[in-house]
N, C-alpha and C positions, 0 to 999 in steps of 0.2 A: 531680496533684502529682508533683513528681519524684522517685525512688526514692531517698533520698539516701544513704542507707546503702551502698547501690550501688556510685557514683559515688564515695564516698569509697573503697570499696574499690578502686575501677576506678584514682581515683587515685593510691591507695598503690603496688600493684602499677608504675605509669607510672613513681614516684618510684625504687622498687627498681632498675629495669630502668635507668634512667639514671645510679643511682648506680653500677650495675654496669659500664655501659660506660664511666665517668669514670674508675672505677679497673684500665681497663686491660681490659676483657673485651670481643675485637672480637666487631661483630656478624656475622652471615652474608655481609649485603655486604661488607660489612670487607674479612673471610676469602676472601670470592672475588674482591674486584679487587688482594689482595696476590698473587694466583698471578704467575708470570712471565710471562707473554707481558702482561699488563695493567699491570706497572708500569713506572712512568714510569724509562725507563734512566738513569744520571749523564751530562749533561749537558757537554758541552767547553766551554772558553769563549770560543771562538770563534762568530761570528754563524752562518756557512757551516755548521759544524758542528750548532748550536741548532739551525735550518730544517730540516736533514736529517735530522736523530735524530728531531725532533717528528712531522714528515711519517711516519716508520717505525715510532713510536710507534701515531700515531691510524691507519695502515690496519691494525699488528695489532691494533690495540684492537678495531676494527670489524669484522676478521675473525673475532676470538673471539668478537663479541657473537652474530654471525652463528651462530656454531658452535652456543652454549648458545642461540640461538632455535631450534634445531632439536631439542635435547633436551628441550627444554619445560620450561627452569628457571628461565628469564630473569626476573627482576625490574625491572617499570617504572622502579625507579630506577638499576639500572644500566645503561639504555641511554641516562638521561638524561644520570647520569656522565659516560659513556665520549663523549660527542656535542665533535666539535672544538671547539674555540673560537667557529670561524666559524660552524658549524653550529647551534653553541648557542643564537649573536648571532642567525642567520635565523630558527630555527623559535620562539623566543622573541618574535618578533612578528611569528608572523602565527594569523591565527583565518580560523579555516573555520565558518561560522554560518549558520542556519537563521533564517526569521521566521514563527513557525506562528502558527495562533490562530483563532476560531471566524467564523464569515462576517459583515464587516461589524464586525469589532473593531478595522480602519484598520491594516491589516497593507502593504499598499502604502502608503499616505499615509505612513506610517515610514517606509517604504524611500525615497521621495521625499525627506525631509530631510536622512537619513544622507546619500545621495547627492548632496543641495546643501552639507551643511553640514561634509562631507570634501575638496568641490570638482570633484568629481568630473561635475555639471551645473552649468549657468549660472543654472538660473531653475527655480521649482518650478511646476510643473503639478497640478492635484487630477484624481483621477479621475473624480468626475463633472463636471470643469469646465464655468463657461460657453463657455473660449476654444478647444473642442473637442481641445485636443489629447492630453489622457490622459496617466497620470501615466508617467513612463520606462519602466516593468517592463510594463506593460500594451502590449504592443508588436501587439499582433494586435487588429486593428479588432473583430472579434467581443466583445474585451475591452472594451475604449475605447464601444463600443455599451453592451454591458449592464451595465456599472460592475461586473464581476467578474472575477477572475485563474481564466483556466482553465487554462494554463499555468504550471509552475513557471519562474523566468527568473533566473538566473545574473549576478551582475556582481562587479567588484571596485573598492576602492578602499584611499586611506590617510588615516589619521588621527593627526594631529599631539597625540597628548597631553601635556599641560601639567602640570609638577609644580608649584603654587603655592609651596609647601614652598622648593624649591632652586632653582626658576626655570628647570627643566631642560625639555626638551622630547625625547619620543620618538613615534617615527615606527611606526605597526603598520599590517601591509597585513591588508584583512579579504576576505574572501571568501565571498559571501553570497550566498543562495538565498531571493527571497519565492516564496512556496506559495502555493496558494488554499486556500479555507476551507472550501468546498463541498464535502461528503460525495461528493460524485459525483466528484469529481475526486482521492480522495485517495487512491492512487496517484503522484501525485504527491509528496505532500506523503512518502511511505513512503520513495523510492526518493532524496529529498533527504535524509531524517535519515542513510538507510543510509549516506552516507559523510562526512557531516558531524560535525565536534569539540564542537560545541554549539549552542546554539539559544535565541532570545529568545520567548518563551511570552506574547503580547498579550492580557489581559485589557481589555474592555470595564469602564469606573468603576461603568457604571449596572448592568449586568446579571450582570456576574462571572464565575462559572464556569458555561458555559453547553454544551450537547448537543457539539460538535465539540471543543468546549477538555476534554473527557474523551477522545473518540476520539485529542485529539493527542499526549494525555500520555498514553494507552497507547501510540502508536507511538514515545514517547520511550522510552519503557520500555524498549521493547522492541530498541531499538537502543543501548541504557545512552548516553544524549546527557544530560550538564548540561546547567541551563538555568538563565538567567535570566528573573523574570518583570517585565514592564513594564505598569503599569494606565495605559490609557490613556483620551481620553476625559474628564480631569480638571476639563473646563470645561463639562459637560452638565449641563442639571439631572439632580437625584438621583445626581451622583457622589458614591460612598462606597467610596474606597478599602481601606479596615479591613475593610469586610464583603465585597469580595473575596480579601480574605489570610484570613478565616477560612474560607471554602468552599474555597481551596487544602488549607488544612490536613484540613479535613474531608470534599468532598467527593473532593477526590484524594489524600488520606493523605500529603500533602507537606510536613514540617515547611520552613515561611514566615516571612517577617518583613522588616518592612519597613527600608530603609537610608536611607528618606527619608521626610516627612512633606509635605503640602502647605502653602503658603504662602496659604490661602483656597480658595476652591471654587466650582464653576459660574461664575457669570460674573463672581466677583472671584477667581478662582486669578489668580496671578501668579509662581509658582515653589518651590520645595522648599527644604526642611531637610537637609542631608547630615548625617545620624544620627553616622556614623564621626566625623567633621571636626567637628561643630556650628557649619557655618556654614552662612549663607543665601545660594540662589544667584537671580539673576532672569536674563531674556533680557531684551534690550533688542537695539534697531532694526529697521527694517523687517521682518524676518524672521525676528527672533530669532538673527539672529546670533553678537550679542555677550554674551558672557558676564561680569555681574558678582557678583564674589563679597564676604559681606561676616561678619563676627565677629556683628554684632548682629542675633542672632533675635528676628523679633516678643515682645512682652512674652507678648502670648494666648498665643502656642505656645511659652514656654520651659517650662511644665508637662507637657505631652502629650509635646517631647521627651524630656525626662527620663525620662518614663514609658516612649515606643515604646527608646530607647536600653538601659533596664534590659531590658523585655523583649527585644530581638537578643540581648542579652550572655547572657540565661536561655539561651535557645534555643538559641545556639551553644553553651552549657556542654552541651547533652543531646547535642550530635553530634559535638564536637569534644575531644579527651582536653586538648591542651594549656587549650584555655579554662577547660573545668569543674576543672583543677587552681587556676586564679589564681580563679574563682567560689568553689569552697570555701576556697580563703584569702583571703576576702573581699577580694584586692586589685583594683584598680581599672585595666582593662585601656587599653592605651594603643591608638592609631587603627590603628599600625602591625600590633599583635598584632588586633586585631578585623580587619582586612581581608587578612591572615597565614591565619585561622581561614576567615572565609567563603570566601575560593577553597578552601581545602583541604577545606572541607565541601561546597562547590559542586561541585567536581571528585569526588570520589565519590560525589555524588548523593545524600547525604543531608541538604539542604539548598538552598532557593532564595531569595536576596537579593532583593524586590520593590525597584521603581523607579515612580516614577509621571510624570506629565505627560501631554500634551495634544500630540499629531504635527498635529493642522491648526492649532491654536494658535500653534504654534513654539515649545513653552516644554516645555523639560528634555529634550529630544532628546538633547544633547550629553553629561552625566550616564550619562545611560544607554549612549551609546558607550563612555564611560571604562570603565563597568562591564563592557564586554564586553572590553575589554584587562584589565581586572584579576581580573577571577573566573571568566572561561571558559577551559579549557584550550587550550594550542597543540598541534600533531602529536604533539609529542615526551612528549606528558603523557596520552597515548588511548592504552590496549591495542586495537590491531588485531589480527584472527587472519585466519590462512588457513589451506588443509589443502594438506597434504603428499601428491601424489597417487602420488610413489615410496616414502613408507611408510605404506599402507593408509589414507591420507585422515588421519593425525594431525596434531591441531592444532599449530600452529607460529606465534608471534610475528612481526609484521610489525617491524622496524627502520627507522626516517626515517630514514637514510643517505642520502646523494647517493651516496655510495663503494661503497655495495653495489649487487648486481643489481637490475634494474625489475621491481618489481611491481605493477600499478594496474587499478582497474575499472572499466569503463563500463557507468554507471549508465541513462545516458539517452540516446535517439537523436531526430534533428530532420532531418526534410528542409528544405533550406535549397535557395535559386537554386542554389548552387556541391554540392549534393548531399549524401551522406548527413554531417550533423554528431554527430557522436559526442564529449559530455563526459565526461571520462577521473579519476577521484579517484586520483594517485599517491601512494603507500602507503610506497613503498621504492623507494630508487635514483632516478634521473632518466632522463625520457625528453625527447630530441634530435630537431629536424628529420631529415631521412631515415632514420633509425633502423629498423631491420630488429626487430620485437617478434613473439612467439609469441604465440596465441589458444589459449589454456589447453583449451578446449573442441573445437577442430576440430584443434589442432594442426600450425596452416597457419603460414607465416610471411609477414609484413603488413609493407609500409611504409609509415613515417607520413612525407607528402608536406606538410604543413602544419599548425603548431600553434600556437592564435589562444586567448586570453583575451577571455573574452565578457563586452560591457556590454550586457545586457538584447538587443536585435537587432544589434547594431552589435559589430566583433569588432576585434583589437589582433594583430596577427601576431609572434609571439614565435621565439626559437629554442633554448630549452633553458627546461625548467620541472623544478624542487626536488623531494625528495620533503614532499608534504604540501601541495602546493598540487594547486587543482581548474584542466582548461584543457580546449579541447577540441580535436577536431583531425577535417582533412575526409579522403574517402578510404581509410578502414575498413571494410570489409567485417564486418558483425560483427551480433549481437543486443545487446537490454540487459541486463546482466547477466551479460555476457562478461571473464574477468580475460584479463590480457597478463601475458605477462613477456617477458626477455629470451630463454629458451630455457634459462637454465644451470638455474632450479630450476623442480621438477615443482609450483610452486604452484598453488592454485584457490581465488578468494574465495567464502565461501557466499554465494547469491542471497539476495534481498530475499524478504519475504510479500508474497504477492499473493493478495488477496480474492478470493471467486468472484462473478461477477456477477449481478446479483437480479434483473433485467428484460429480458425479449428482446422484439423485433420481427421482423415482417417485413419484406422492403423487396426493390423491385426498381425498375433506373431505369423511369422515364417513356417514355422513347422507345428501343429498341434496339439504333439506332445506336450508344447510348453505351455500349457494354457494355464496351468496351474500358477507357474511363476509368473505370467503375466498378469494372474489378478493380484496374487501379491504384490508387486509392482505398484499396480493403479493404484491399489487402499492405500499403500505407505505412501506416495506422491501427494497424495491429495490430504492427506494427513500434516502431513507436513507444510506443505504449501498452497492457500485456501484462492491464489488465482490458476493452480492449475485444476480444471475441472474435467472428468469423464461420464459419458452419460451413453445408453445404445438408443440408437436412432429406430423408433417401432416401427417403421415403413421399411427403411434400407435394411436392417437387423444389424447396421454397422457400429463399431466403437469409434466414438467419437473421442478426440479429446483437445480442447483448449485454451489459449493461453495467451500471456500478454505478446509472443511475435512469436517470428519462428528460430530466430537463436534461443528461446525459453524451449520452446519443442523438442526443438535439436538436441540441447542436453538433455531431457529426459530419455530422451527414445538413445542417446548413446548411454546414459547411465543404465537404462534397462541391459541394454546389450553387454556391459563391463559388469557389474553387480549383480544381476541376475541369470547371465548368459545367455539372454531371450534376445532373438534378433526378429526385429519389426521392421516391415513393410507398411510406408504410409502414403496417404493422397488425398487428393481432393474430398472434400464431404459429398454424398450423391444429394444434389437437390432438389427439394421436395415438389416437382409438378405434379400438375394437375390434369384431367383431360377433361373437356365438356362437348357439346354438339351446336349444332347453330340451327339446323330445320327440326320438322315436323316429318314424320317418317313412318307411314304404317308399315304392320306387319303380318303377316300370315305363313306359321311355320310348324311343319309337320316333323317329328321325330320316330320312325317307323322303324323297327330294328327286330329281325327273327332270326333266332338262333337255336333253335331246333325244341328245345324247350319255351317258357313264358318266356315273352319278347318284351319288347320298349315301346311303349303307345301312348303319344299324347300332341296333342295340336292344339297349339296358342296365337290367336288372333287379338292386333289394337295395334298403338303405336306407341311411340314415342317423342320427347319434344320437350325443349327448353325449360326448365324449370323459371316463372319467374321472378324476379329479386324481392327478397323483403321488403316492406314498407317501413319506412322508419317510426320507433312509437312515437309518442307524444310528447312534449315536452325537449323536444332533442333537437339541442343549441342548434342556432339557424346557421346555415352552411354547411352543416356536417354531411358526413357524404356513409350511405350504409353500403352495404356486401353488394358486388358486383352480379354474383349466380347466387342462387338458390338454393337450398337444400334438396338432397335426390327423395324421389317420391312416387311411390308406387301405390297403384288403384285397382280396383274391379269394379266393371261393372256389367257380371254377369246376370241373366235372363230364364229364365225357366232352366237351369240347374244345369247347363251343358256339362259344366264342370262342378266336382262335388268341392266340397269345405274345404277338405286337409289336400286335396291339390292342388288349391289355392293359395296354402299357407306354403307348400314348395315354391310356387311359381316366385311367391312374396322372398323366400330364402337365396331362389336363384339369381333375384335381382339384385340382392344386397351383394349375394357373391362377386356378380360380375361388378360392381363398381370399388370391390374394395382392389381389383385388380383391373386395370381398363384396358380395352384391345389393341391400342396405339403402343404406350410403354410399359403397360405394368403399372402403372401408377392410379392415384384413386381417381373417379370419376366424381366431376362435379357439376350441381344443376343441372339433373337429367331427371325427368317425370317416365313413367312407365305407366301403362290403362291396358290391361288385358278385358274385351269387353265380349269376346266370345271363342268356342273350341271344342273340340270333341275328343270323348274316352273312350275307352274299348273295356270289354267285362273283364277279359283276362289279362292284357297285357298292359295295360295302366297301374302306373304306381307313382309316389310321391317321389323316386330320385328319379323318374323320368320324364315329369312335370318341372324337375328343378333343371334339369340337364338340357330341354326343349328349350326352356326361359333363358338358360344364359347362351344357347345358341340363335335366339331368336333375338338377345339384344344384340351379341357381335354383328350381325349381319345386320342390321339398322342403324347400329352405332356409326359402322363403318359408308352406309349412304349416308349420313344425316351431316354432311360436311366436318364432323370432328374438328376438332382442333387442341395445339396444348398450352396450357398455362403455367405460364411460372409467376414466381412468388418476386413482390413489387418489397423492398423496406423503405420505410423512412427515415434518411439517411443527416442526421447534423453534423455539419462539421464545423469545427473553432480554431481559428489557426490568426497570432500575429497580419495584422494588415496587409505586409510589405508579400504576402505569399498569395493576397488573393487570385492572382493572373493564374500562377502555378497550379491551384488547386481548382478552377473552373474551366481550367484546359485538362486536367485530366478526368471531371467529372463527365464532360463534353465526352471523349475518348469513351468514354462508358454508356452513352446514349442515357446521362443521366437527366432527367426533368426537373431542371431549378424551382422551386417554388416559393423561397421568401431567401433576402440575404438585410442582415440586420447590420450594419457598421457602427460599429463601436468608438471609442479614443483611441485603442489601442488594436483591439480583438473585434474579429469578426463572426458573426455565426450564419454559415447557410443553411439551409433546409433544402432537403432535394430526393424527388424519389427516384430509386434504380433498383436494378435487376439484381437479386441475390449472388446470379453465377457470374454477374460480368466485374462483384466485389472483391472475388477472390483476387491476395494478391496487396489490393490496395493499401492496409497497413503500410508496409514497406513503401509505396510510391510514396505515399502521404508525408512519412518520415524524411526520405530524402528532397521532397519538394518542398519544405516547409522545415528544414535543417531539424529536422525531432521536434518542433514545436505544436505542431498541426495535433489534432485528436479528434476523433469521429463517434458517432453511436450510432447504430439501427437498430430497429425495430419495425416485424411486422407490419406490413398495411394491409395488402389485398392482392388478390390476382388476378393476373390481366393475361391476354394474348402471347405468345411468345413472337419474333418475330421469325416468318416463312421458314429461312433459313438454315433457324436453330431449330423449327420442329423438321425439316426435312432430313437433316442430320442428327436428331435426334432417334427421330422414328426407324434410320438405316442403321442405327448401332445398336437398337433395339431386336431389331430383325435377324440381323449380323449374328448375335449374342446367342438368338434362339435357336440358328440354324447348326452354331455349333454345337450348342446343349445336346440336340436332338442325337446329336452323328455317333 
């Protein structure tokens, strides 16, 4: 129920503040665009005159705004104000837009009709078509093959919107990003909100809010993007739209409500109710082209209208001050004041307008455009920040000006025939063919040689681009994540989040020849996309490489093999054990060798034995727990000179040796002490490699009495996963011999803590996903090593053996 007491006070208060600036009491903006340099000077009345004053008007107006974005005082509405005429008229229609939403909620199949039904293509294609050709955005055969968007893909178009009202007709350019859905690739879908004004949010009818339509709407969150939401799907069995506006509400905490109603369902939908208007809209011809609109809503649905239209109005009154004043004056709001309200509640994000329809259907696609020109914001209506890196990184107001300096960031980078393609979101000021721009980050100065507006693969060569438009441009040297500017101001936009990645492999090419093109390969990958990581592991000397799962892997390592013709072999990462010993072990060993010439003479006496564990310093939080072994540590303690100096310093050489390689697997040795304390040398055949060579044969054969054993590496393992999965995820930790050590229960989320074995994690990604419907997420990190168990070192140590006997053959 709604607080209403509240609300009415909330209202009174509104009424006061109104009455007060009626009579004369300016507000703050008022007060700041009366200062001089902002007002509008007296005018001559002369035309020559007008032109000239106005022109000197709006560049000081724009240089003031500039000023106070620098003192951090600036009010979104006064840089709306202060916006020329022209500027007004441009950034007023155009949308910069996202199309997010969970895998397989027909997030392309939309963008196919947008892009038919703006004119922008000639013919629609489906993604899994029979006539092979895949739908426009899917521009990479790997796509077009597995009926998924791996790539995010860039296009633009216009849309002719239709005022039935006045019979007017305006024109908005949109600028649009479809995403994939796939968790592995969402990096993508991050690195499009970061610079995008808003975003269409695709709910599936049958299934609703489903594992990724949560992950998306935290990264809307997270980049404060409006959105509208679209259910689509409307002609499936079991579409029910309603019971997807109520899991917005409740699973994503997002006050919803729909603006449309459907006109039937499954297989007799034939088109919507516009809630605002109450009129009924259908598609007609081949394609759904044509739009007709009519006054007379079915008989069946003029009750449930009535009904969805009272509740919007509810709902807008709890988020909107103006509505919930004409709500509690029980007056009866007009279309204009309700779609007045939902932009303005849209635009600050405390509200999202559902839309429904059917993208492979053809029916209400167009609807839903409209709503993206009426309820998502343009440039001039989005706080952009950047930091100030000539005053200690303070934040500062980004300005849409064309008039001011270039600010803009590249988000994304694409190798392309014509080489590196760099998409640029400009922020402030305008960037120009040959244009000399700064690299915020290296502080180099770059010319841009070429700048193209991208349709999906296919590019448009332009020569000067707005601020608040997205384009992209070749011949940039740069990463992603790089801002530009002109050079006059010290800006820097903050980076995107970027995840860590949950799965690594091994790999190396097939044949060696290719070694060439498989570095290429890696540079350009990871160039382009900052969750895929490669790195060589200094112990196994293997390439690793990384990534959000293993359909992320899979495409790369097949893209290597189509694109570069490098075929990989991948596998498990070799992980990193350890060996140590358990006893106390003397030694006494002779290395005697003649071979007709100077021979090999040297005899080293002591033992060896447990190194033991550090003591933790001082001051070190109570319960903390330090290093299990010790570091390796070698001594003398020679006597009357048995052995001289520099054979001492071999013996010291042999010991490091033998621990960086240990006798069990090859791996390093850890927590082992070494004390040579007596031995004898011969005049001629002593030498220092025969000192080094006695010492690492005198630890193997210690090592190997001294009980040995091997260690593997323990992580500390969190995982976050929805309530209803904790069974799921503690039964297969169990299955891992994992050590619970704290589980936190949340309202909703839960977080374990739990330690386990690196080699028994491999793998888990994937369980975690399907136990935990993609909702589950995990981290590790590092703790310590411990014992492995019997088992694994006896199988260990026999593939070790296995390994060397073949070497040898």
């Amino acid at each position: 129920m709604r607080a209403y007491g509240v609300v009415r006070a909330q209202s009174a208060v509104l009424r006061q503040t109104r009455n007060g600036l009626r009579l004369g009491q300016p507000c703050p903006l008022q007060r700041w665009a009366s200062t001089a340099i902002l007002r509008p000077r007296q005018l001559a009345p002369t035309a020559n005159s007008r032109t000239w004053q106005t022109r000197r008007h709006q560049s000081g107006a724009a240089a003031a705004v500039l000023q106070q974005a620098k003192e951090d005082n600036l009010a979104q509405e006064t840089i709306i104000e202060n916006l020329s005429q022209e500027e007004a008229f441009r950034l007023s229609r155009v949308r910069n837009i996202g199309i997010a939403a969970h895998i397989d909620s027909g997030k392309t199949t939309a963008t196919e009709r947008v892009l038919f039904y703006t004119g922008r293509i000639k013919s629609i294609h489906e993604v899994r078509g029979k006539d092979s050709v895949g739908a426009k955005m899917d521009s990479m055969d790997l796509e077009r093959e597995k009926g998924i968007t791996i790539q995010s893909a860039a296009t633009f178009c216009d849309w002719i919107k239709k005022n039935p009202e006045t019979g007017t007709e305006d024109k908005y350019h949109i600028n649009l990003i479809d995403t994939p859905g796939h968790i592995d690739f969402t990096i993508e879908v991050e690195r499009a909100l970061r610079v995008l004004d808003g975003a269409v949010m695709i709910l599936c009818a049958v299934s609703g809010v489903q594992s990724q339509t949560i992950t998306v709407d935290r990264q809307m969150r997270r980049y404060n993007v409006p959105r509208i939401i679209f259910v689509n799907k409307m002609d499936r069995m079991g579409a029910n739209p309603f019971k997807a506006i109520d899991q917005v509400n409740h699973k994503l905490r997002l006050p919803a409500a729909a603006v449309q109603i459907p006109i039937g369902s499954e297989d007799t939908f034939q088109g919507v109710v516009d809630l605002i208007r109450m009129k009924a809209i259908y598609n007609e011809g081949s394609k759904g082209e044509i739009i007709r609109e009519t006054d007379e809503i079915p008989a069946q649905l003029q009750g449930l209208a009535k009904e969805r239209r009272a509740k919007l109005i509810e709902m807008l009154a709890d988020v909107d001050e103006e509505m919930a004043e004409l709500f509690l004056d029980e007056q009866e709001p007009t279309s204009d004041q309700i779609k007045a309200a939902v932009r303005r509640a849209t635009i600050s994000r405390k509200f999202a307008p559902v839309f429904m329809g059917s993208a492979l259907a053809d029916k209400s696609v167009q609807p839903m455009l409209d709503g993206v020109c009426d309820y998502l914001p343009n440039p001039s209506e989005v706080e952009n920040l950047a930091l100030d890196r000539r005053r200690q990184e303070a934040s500062v107001k980004l300005v849409p000006y064309n008039s001011l300096p270039f600010v803009g960031l590249a988000f994304k980078l694409e190798e392309s025939n014509f080489g590196q393609l760099t998409y640029i979101r400009v922020y402030q000021g305008s960037l120009k063919k040959s244009a000399n721009v700064y690299n915020a980050r290296t502080d180099k100065k770059v010319r841009i040689p070429r700048i193209v507006r991208m349709h999906s693969n296919e590019m448009e060569e332009v020569n000067e681009v707005g601020a608040g438009e997205i384009c992209a441009v070749f011949g940039v040297d740069c990463s992603s994540g790089d801002t530009f500017t002109d050079g006059t101001l010290g800006y820097s936009m903050t980076s995107m989040f970027v995840p860590e990645p949950v799965i690594s492999l091994s790999i190396h090419p097939k044949n060696s020849k290719d070694g060439n093109n498989f570095s290429k390969a890696m540079n350009r990958f990871q160039r382009e996309d900052p969750t895929f990581r490669v790195h060589v592991d200094q112990e196994s000397s293997e390439t690793i490489i990384s990534g959000m799962g293993e359909l992320h892997l899979d495409i790369y390592v097949e893209r290597m093999r189509r694109e570069y013709k490098v075929d990989c072999a991948t596998g498990q990462p070799q992980v990193a054990y350890r060996e140590t010993i358990t006893q106390h072990i003397p030694f006494d060993h002779l290395l005697k060798k003649q071979t007709g010439g100077a021979g090999d003479y040297a005899r080293v006496v002591g033992w060896i034995e447990p190194t033991p564990p550090p003591e933790l310093p001082e001051g070190a939080p109570e319960g903390a727990v330090g290093p299990a072994y010790g570091p390796n540590f070698f001594e003398t303690q020679i006597t009357g000179g048995t052995i001289s100096e520099k054979f001492l310093y071999a013996c010291e050489k042999g010991f490091h040796a033998s621990c960086e390689k240990g006798p069990m697997l090859g791996h390093r040795v850890l927590g082992v002490s070494m004390v040579i304390n007596d031995g004898a040398t011969h005049m001629t055949d002593s030498s220092e490699q025969a000192f080094k060579r006695a010492t690492e044969q005198a630890f193997r054969k210690a090592f190997a009495a001294a009980q040995p054993q091997v260690l593997e590496p323990l992580m500390k393992t969190t995982v976050t996963a929805p309530n209803e999965f904790q069974g799921n995820i503690v039964a297969l930790l169990n299955k891992r011999n994992a050590t619970i050590t704290e589980t936190i229960i949340g309202a909703e989320d839960f977080e374990l803590h739990a330690e386990t074995s690196l080699n028994s994690m491999f793998g888990f990604s994937s369980l975690l996903r399907a136990g935990s419907q993609g909702k589950g997420e995990f981290t590790m990190e590092f703790s310590h090593y411990a014992p492995a168990p019997r088992d694994l070192q006896k199988e260990l140590v026999a593939k070790f053996e296995k390994a060397r006997i073949e070497k040898n053959k």
